[in-house]
FIMARTI-399316 format. One record per residue (C-alpha): residue number from 1; residue in three letters; x, y, z. Coordinates in Angstrom, 2 decimals, always signed. Last residue first. Layout:
! residues N
   pos   code         X         Y         Z
   NUM    ALA         X         Y         Z
...
! end
This chain:
! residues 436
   pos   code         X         Y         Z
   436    UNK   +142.51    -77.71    +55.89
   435    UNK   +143.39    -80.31    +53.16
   434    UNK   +143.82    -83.45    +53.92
   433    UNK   +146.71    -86.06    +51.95
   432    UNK   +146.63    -89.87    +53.18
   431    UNK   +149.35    -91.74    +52.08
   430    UNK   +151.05    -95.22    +50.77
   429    UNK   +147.61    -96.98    +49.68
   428    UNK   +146.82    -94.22    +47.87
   427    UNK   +144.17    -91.38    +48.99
   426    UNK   +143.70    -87.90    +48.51
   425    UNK   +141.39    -84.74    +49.36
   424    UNK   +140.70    -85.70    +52.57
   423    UNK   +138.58    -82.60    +54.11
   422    UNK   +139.66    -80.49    +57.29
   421    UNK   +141.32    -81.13    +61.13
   420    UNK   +144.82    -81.19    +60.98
   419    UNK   +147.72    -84.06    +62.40
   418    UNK   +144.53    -87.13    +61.04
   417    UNK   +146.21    -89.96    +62.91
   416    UNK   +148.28    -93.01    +61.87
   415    UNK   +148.10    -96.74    +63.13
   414    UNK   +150.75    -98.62    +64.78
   413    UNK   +153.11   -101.86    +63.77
   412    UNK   +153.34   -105.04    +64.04
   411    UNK   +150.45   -107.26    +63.22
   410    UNK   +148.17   -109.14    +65.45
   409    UNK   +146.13   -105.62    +66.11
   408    UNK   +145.04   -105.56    +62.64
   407    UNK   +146.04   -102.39    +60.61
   406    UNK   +144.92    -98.89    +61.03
   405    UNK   +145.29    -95.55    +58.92
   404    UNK   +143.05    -92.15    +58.96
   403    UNK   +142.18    -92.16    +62.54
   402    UNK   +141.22    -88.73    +64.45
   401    UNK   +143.29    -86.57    +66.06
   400    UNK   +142.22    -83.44    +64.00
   399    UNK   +138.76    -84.17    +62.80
   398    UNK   +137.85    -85.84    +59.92
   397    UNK   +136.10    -84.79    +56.99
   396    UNK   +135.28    -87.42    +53.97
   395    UNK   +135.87    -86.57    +50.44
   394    UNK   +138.67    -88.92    +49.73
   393    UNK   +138.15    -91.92    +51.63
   392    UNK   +139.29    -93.40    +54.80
   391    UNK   +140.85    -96.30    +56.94
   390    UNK   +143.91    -96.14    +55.10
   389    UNK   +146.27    -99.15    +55.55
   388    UNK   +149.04    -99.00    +58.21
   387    UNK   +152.66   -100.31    +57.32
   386    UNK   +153.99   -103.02    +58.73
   385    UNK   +157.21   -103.25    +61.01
   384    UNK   +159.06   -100.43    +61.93
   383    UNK   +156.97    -96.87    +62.02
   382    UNK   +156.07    -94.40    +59.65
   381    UNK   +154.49    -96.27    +57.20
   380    UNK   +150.64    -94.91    +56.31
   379    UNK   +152.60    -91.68    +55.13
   378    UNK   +150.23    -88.49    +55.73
   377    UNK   +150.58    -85.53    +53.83
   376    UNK   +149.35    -82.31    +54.73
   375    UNK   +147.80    -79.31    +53.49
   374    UNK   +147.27    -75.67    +54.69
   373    UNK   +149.29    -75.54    +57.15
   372    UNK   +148.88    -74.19    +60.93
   371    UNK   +151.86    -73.51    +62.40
   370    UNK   +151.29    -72.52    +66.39
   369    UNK   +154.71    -71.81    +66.72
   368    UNK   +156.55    -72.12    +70.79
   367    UNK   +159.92    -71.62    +69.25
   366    UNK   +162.85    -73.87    +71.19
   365    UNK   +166.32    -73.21    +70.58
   364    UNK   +168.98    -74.62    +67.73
   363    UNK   +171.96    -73.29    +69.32
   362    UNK   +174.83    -73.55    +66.60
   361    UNK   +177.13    -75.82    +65.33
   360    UNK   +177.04    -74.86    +61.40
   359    UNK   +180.99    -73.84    +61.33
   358    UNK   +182.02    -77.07    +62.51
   357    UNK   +180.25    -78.69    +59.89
   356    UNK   +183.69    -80.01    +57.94
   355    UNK   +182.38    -83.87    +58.49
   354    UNK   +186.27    -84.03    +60.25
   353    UNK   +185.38    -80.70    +62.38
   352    UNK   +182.39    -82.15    +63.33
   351    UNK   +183.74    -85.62    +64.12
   350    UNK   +186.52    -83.63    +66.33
   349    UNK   +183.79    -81.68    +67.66
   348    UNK   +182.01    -84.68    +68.85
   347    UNK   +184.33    -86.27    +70.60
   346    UNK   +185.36    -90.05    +68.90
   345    UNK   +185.86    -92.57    +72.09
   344    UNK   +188.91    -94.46    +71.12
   343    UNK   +191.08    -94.14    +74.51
   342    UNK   +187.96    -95.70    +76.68
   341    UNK   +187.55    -98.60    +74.26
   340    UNK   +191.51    -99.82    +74.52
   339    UNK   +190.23   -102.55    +76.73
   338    UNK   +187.95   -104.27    +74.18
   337    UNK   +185.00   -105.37    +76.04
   336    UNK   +184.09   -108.66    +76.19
   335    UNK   +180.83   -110.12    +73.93
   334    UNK   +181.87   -114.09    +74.27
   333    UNK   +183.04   -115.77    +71.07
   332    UNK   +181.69   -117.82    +68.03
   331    UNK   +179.44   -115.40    +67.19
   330    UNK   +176.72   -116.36    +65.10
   329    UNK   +176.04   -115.32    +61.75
   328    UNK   +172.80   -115.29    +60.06
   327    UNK   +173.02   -116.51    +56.47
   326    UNK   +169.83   -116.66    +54.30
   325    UNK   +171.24   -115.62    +51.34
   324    UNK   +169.10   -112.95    +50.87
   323    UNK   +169.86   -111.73    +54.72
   322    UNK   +173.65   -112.17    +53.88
   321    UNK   +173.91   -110.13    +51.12
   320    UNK   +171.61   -107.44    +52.52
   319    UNK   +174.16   -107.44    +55.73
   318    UNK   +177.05   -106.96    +53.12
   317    UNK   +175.80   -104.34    +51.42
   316    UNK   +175.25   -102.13    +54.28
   315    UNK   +179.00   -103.29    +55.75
   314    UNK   +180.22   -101.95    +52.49
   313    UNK   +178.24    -98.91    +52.72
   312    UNK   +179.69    -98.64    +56.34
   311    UNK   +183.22    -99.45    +54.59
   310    UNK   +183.07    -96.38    +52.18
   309    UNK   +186.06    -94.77    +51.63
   308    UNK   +187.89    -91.01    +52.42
   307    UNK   +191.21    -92.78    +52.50
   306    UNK   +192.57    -92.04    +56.18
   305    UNK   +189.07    -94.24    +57.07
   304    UNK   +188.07    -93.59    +60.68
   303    UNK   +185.47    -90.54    +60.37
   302    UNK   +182.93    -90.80    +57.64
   301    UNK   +183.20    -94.28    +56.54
   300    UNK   +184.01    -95.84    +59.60
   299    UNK   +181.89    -93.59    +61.99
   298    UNK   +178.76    -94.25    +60.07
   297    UNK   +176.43    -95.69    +63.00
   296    UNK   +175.59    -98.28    +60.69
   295    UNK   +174.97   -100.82    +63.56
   294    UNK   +176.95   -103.64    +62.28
   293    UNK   +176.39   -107.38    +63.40
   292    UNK   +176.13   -108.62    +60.23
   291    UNK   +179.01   -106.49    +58.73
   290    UNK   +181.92   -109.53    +59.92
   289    UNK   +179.89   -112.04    +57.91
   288    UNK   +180.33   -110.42    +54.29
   287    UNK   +183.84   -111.75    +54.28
   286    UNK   +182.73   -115.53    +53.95
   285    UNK   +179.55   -115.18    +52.30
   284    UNK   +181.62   -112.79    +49.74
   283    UNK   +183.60   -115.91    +48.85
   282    UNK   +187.21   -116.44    +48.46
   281    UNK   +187.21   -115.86    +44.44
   280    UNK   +185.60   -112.48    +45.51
   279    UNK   +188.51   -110.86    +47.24
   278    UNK   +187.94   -107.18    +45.66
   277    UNK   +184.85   -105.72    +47.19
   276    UNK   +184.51   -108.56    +49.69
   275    UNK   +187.80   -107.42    +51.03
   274    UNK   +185.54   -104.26    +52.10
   273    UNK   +183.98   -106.60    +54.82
   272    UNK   +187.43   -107.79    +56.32
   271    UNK   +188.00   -104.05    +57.35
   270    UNK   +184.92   -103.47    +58.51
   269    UNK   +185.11   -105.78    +61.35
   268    UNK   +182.17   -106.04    +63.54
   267    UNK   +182.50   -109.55    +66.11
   266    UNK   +180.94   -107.02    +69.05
   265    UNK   +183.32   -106.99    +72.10
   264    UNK   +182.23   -103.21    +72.91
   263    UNK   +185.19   -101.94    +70.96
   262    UNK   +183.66   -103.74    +67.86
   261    UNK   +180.63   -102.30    +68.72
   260    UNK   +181.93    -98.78    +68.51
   259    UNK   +183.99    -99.28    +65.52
   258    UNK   +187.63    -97.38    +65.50
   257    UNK   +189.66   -100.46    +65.34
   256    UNK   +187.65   -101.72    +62.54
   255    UNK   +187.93    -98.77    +60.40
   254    UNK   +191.54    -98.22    +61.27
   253    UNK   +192.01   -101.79    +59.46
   252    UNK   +195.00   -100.37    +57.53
   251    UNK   +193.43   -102.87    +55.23
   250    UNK   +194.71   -101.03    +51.82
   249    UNK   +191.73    -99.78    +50.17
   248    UNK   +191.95    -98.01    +47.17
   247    UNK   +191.05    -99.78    +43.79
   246    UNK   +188.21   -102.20    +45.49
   245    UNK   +187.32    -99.48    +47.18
   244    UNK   +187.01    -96.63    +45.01
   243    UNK   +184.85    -99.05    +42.66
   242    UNK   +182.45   -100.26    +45.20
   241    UNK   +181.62    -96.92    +46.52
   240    UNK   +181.39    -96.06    +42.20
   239    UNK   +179.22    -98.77    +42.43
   238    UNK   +176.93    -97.85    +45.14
   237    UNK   +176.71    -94.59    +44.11
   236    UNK   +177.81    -91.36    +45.04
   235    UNK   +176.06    -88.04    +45.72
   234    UNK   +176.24    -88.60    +49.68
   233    UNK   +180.10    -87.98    +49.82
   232    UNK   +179.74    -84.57    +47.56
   231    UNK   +176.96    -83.58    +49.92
   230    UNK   +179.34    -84.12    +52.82
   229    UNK   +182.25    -82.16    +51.40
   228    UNK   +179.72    -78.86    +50.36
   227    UNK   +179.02    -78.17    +46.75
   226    UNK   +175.22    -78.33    +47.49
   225    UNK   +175.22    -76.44    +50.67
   224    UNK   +174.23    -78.39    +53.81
   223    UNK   +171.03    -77.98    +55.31
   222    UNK   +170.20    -80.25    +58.15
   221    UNK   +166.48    -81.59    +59.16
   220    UNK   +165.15    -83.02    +62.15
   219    UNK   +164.28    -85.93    +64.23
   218    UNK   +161.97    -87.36    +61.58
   217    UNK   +160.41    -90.08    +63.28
   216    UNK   +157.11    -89.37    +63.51
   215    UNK   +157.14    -88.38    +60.23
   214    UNK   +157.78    -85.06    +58.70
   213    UNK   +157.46    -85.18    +54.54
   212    UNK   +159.14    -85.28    +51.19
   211    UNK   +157.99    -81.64    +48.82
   210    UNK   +162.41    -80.25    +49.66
   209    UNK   +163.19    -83.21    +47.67
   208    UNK   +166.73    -83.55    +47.37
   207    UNK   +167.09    -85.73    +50.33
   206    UNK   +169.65    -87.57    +52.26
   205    UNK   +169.06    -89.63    +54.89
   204    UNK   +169.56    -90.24    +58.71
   203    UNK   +172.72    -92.37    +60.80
   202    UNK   +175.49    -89.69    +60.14
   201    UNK   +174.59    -86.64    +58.96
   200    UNK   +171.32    -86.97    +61.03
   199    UNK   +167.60    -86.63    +61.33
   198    UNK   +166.99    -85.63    +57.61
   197    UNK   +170.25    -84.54    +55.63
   196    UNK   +168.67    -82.23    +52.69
   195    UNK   +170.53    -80.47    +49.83
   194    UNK   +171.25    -77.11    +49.40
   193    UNK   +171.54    -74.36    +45.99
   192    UNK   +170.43    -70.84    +46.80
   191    UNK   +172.42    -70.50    +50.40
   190    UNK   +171.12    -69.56    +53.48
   189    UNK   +167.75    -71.07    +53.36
   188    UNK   +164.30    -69.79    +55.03
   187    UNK   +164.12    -67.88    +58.30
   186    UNK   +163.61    -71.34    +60.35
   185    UNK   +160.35    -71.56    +59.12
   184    UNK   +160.69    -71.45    +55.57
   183    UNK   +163.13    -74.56    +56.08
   182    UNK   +160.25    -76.65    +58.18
   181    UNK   +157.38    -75.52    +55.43
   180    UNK   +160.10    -77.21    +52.53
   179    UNK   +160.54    -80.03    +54.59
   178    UNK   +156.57    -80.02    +53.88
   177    UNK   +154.04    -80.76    +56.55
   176    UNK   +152.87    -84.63    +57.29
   175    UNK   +152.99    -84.68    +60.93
   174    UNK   +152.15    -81.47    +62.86
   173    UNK   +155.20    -79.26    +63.68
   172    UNK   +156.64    -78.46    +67.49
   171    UNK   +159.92    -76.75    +67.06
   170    UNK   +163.30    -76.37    +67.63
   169    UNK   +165.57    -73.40    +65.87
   168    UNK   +168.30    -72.31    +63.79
   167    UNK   +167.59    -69.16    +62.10
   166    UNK   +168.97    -68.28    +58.85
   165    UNK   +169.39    -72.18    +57.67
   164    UNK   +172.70    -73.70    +56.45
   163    UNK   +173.19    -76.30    +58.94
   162    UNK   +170.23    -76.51    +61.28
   161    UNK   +166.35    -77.22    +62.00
   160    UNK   +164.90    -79.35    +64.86
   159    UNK   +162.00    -81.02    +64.87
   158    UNK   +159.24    -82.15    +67.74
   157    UNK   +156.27    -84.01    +65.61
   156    UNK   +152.71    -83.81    +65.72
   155    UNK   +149.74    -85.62    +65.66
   154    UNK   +150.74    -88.37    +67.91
   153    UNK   +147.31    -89.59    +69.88
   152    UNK   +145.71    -87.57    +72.85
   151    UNK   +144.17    -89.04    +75.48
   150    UNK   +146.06    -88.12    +78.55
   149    UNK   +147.78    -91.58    +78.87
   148    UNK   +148.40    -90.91    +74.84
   147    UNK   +150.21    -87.85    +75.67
   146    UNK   +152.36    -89.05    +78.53
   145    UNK   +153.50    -91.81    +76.20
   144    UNK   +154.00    -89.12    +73.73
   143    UNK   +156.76    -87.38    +75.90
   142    UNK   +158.06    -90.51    +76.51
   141    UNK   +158.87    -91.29    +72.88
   140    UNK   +160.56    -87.73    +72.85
   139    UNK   +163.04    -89.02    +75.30
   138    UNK   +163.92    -91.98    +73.88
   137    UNK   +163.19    -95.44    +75.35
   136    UNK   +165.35    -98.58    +75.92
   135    UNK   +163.65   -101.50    +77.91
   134    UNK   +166.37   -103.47    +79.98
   133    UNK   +166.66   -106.78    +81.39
   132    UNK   +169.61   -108.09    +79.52
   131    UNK   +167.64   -109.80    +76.84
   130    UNK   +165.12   -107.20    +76.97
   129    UNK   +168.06   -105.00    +75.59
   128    UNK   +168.12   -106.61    +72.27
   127    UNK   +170.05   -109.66    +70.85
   126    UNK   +172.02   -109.86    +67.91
   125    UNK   +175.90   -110.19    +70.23
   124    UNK   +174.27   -110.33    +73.21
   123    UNK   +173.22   -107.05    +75.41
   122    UNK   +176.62   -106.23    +77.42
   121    UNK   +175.77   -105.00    +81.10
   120    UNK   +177.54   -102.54    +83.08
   119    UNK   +173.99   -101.14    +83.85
   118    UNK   +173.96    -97.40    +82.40
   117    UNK   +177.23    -97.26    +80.35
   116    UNK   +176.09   -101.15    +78.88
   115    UNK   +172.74    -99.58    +78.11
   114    UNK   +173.54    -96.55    +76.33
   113    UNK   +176.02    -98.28    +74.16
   112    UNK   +173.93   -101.01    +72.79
   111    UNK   +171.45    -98.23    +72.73
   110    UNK   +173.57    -96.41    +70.57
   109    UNK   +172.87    -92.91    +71.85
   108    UNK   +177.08    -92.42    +73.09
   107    UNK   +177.79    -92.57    +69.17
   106    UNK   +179.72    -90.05    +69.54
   105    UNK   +181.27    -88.53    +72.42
   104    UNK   +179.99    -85.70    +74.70
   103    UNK   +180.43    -87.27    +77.62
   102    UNK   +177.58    -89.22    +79.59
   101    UNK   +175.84    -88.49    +82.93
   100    UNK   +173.25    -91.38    +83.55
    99    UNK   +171.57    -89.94    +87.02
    98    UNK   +169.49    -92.52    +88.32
    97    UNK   +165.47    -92.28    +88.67
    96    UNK   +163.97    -94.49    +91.36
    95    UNK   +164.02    -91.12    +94.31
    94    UNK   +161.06    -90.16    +91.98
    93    UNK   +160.52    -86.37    +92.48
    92    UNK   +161.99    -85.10    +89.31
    91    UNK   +161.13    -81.72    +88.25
    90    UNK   +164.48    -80.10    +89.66
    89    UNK   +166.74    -82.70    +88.08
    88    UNK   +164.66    -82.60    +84.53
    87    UNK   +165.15    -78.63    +84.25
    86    UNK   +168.88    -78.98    +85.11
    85    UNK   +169.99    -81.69    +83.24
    84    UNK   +168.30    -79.73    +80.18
    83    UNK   +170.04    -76.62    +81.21
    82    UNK   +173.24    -78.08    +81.59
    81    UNK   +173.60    -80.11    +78.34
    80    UNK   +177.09    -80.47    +78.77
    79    UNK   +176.87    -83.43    +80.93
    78    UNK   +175.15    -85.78    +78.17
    77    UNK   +171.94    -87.62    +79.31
    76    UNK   +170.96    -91.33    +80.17
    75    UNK   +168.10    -91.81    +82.88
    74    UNK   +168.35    -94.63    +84.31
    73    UNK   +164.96    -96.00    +85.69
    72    UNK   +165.29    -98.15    +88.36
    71    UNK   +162.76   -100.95    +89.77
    70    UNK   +161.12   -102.15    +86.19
    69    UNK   +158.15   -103.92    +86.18
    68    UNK   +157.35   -102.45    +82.62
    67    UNK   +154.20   -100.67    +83.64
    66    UNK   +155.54    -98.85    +86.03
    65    UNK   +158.66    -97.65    +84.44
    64    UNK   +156.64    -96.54    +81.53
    63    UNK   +154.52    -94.86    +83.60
    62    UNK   +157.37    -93.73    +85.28
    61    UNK   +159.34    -92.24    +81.99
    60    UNK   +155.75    -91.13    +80.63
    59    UNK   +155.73    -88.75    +83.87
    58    UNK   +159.22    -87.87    +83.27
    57    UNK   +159.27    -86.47    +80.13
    56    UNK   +156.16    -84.69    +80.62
    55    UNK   +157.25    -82.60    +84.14
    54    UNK   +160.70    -82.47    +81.63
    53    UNK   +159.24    -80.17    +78.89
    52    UNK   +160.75    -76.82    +78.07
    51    UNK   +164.55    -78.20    +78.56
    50    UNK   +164.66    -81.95    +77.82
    49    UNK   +162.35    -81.13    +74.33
    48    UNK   +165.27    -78.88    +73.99
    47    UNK   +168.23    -81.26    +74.19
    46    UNK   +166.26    -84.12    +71.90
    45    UNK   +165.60    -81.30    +69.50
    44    UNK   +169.92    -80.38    +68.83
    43    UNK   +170.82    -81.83    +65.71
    42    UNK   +174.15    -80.01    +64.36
    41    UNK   +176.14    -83.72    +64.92
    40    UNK   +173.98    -86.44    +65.77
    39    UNK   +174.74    -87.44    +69.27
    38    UNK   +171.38    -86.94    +71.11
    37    UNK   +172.25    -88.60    +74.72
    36    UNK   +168.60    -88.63    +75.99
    35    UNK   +167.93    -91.95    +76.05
    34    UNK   +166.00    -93.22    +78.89
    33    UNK   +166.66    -96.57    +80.09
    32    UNK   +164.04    -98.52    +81.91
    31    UNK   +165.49   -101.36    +84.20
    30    UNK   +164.98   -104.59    +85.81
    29    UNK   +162.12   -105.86    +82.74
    28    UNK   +159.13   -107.18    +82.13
    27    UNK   +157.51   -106.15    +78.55
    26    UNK   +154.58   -105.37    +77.38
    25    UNK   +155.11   -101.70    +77.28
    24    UNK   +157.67   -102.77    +74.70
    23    UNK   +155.25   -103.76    +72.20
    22    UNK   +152.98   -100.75    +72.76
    21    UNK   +156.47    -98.54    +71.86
    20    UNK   +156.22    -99.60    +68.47
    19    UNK   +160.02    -99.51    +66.85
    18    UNK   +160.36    -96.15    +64.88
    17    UNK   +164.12    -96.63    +64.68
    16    UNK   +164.65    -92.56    +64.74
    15    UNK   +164.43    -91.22    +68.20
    14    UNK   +160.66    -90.81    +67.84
    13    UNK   +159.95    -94.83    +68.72
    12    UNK   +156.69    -95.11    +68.02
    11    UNK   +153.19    -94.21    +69.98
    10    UNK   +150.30    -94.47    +67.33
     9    UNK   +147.58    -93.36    +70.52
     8    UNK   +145.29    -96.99    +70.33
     7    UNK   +148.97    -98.53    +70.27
     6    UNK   +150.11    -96.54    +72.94
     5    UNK   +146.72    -97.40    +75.07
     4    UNK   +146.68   -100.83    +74.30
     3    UNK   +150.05   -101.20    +75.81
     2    UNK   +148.91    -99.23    +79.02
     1    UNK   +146.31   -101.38    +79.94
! end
């Protein structure tokens, strides 16, 4: 059974979520969507992987397709990525895969997104694609599927390297390396003084710790320079977000009219959240509502807002708020879709341009490296759901591909594999370190 066999491999979501990829094997559904749109700004893997390895791509897209019940598959995929479009268009032989051809807008990966361009249909306000008979899947994540049909678990981890980097480039990396082995092998850093963004400027995190590791979800990493406009954004905290916008904002409500889901018919209204900031005699139960159904796609804060503030953050706050208050919100109208969403779509080189990154966009192409290093680190949570527990001890050898975390099969969640063959030198309950 193919479920078993993704779980048995650790097959997660490598588009970012995580999300086991056993439990949706196990579902019945009309349609599998692929996701190949890859909007993050600078972050280019998802177009190469697309490129050097579509035979793969599309044999885990029909297994998946298979095993899911599913009659179509649609395969989502920007226009301008010609060579990609092209590679996967002359390996495909199913006459079940559509053609998804999407402009280069962000955020056209939002699955909520993805799947209403594919099918016409709106997933309920909360709800997930099942609920509209879809299964969403990236690209990468199909890759692995192949993989584990063939035997082989995740070990290793497609990246891609840009921003302030001397050679931009793709790669295949075991799990567990270094960001610091990723930047040396791109050509090292351009500038003296960087931080981190890893897998995004707008959805991923920020790091200062060049020692932090690949998971199998790390989609990539971008350098940015330490005085740059984005760093500067990053840098604050949650009060002094707080602060700006209690002091600053003045409900233009661009920040709502600019939200993806709220142009989808989603109830997301930024602009209500931030009165939380200052309003608080009226409640924040009753203005932190409007962030529940938020996606954090970042657009408010870091391209709507005239004022350079934080709603997204706000929206972030709010949702915690309302989870440890136990409030779920319900919308109290149908999902319909705004009909000024076609004339708000935000093209990526405008975002870039506003992020001031235009002058990073650059070809990130593939390097076939065989990197072999000379330690790794393995985090037992790299997944949604629970993390795995360490299955052995410090001294032992183990093999590459062989299990170092597990957790009962009730639970949600995947185990971890040994990404290099040699001695385990280290064990916590967060990580398992070998050394080659």
């Amino acid at each position: 059974m193919l479920s078993a066999r993704l779980r048995e491999a650790g097959v997660v979501g490598a588009g970012g979520a995580g999300f086991p990829t056993w439990v949706k094997a196990k579902s019945q559904v009309e349609f599998l969507v692929v996701n190949g749109a890859e909007c993050e700004p600078l972050i280019h893997k998802d177009a190469e992987i697309m490129r050097h390895f579509p035979r793969e791509i599309l044999a885990g897209a029909e297994t998946m397709r298979q095993a899911t019940g599913a009659t179509r598959t649609k395969f989502g995929i920007k226009t301008k990525n010609h060579e990609a479009r092209g590679a996967l268009k002359a390996a495909n032989h199913s006459p079940l895969v559509d053609w998804v051809e999407l402009g280069d807008f962000y955020p056209s990966g939002d699955e909520y997104e993805l799947v209403y361009t594919a099918t016409g249909r709106l997933i309920p306000a909360a709800g997930i694609p099942l609920a509209v008979g879809c299964v969403v899947c990236n690209v990468e994540t199909l890759y692995n599927v192949a993989e584990a049909e063939a035997g082989r678990p995740v070990t290793r981890k497609f990246v891609s390297i840009a921003g302030a980097v001397r050679e931009p480039k793709s790669f295949w990396v075991p799990t567990g390396v270094t960001f610091r082995e990723l930047i040396e092998l791109a050509g090292g850093a351009a500038t003296p003084d960087y931080a981190i963004f890893v897998s995004g400027l707008m959805m991923g995190t920020f790091c200062l710790d060049p020692d932090d590791v690949v998971t199998k979800t790390t989609a990539g990493l971008i350098l940015l320079p330490s005085d740059h406009y984005m760093v500067g954004r990053r840098t604050r905290t949650q009060k002094e977000m707080n602060q700006i916008g209690k002091s600053a904002c003045d409900q233009c409500s661009y920040c709502t009219e600019f939200c993806p889901r709220y142009l989808l018919g989603y109830d997301v209204q930024p602009h209500k959240v931030m009165r939380s900031l200052g309003f608080t005699a009226s409640g924040e139960a009753h203005w932190n509502q409007w962030a529940d159904l938020c996606c954090s796609c970042g657009l408010c804060t870091l391209y709507a807002c005239p004022e350079d503030l934080y709603p997204k953050e706000a929206c972030d706050d709010g949702k915690k708020y309302l989870r440890l208050a136990g409030i779920k919100y319900e919308q109290p109208r149908p999902v319909k879709v705004h009909p000024m969403k076609e004339y708000r779509r935000v093209p990526s080189a405008q975002l870039r341009k506003r992020l001031k990154v235009e002058e990073y966009e650059r070809d990130t192409p593939f390097q076939d490296l065989d990197y072999r290093p000379a330690r790794v680190r393995l985090k037992m949570k790299q997944h949604a759901g629970k993390p795995a527990a360490p299955v052995v001890r410090e001294g032992d050898v183990v093999r590459l591909g062989q299990l170092t975390g597990d957790l009962p099969e009730a639970d949600l969640g995947c185990p971890v594999h040994a990404s290099i063959g040699g001695k385990v030198t280290r064990v916590t309950p967060d990580f398992v370190e070998i050394t080659a």
